[in-house]
N, C-alpha and C positions, 0 to 999 in steps of 0.2 A: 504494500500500500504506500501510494506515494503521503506526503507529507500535505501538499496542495489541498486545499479547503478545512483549513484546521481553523476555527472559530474561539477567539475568549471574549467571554462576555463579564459584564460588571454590574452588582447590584448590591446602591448603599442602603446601608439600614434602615427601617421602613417602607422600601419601594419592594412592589409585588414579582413583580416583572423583571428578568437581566436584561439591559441592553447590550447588543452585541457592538465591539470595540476594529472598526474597519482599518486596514494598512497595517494586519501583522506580517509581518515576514518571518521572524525565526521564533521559534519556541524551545524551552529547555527541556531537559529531560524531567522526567515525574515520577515521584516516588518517594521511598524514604529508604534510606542506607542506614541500619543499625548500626550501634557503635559496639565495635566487642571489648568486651568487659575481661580483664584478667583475673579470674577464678581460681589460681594456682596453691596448692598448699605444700606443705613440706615434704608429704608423703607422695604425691605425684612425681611420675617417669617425667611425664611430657606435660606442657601448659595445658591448661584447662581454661576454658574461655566459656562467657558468655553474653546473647546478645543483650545488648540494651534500649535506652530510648531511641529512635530514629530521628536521623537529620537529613532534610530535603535537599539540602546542597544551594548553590546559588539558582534560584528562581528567576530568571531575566528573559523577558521579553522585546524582540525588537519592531518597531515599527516604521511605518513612513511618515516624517514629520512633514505633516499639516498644522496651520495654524490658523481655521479661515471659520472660526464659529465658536460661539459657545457650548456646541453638542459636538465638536472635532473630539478624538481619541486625547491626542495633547492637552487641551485644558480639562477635560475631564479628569484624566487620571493627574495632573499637577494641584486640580484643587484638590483629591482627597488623599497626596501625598503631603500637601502643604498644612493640611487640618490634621494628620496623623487620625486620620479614620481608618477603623478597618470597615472591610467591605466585603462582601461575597465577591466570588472569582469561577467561572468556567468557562474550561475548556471542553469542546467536541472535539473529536477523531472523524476524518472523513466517513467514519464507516458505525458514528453514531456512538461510540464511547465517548463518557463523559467524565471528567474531574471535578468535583467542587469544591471550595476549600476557603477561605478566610484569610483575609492577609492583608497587613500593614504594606504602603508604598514609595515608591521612590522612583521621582522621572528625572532625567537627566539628557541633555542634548548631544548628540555624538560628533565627534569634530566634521571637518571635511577636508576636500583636499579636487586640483583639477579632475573633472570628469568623475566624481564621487556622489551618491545621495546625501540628504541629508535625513537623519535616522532620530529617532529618542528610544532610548529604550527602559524599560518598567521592571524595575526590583521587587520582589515581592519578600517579603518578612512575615512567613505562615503564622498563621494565628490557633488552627483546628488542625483536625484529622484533614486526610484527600478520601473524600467518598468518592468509590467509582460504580459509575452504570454502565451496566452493561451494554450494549444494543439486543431490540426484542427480537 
């Protein structure tokens, strides 16, 4: 499955509805990587480990910076990076999986250079678990 038609949408607290966030271009990996725990005691051959809490890793999103509205991707997600709101967050998978998850943000503009786009891309600072759905 190619990557092309992957969707994150946005939805601040109180509002019923996500709206979906146009001009992403890359998305990160998802999930959460345990950390392993060293469980070793004196009487063990070999290390004894186990897992522990899970870390998402860097969460960043890239988009195509537009700046031409109050409902653009850019000032959306700068006001609720600038308010330190968290917010509902999902993603679709072309093929109808879904991620939702909670997360604090951070936008930031990305340089440029001759013959380059000009980009911002969205940090995410999880807040919740990642529920996934399946596709029916």
């Amino acid at each position: 499955m190619l990557a092309n038609g992957i969707t994150l949408e946005v939805k601040r607290e109180g509002e019923a509805v996500y709206k979906k966030l146009p001009g992403l271009k890359e998305v990160p990996e998802i999930g959460v990587e345990p950390e392993k725990v060293d469980n070793t005691t004196l009487e063990d051959t070999v290390k004894q480990s186990e897992l522990g809490i899970g870390d998402p890793g860097e969460m960043e999103y890239k988009f195509k910076y537009t700046n031409n509205g109050a409902d653009c991707p850019y000032r959306v997600l700068r006001e609720l990076a600038e308010s330190k709101e968290v917010a509902s967050y999902r993603e679709t998978l072309p093929d109808g999986t879904k991620f939702e998850f909670d997360a604090q943000s951070n936008v930031k503009i990305g340089g440029g250079g001759v013959n380059a786009a000009i980009e911002f891309s969205l940090a995410l600072g999880l807040q919740s678990d990642i529920v996934v759905t399946d596709p029916s």
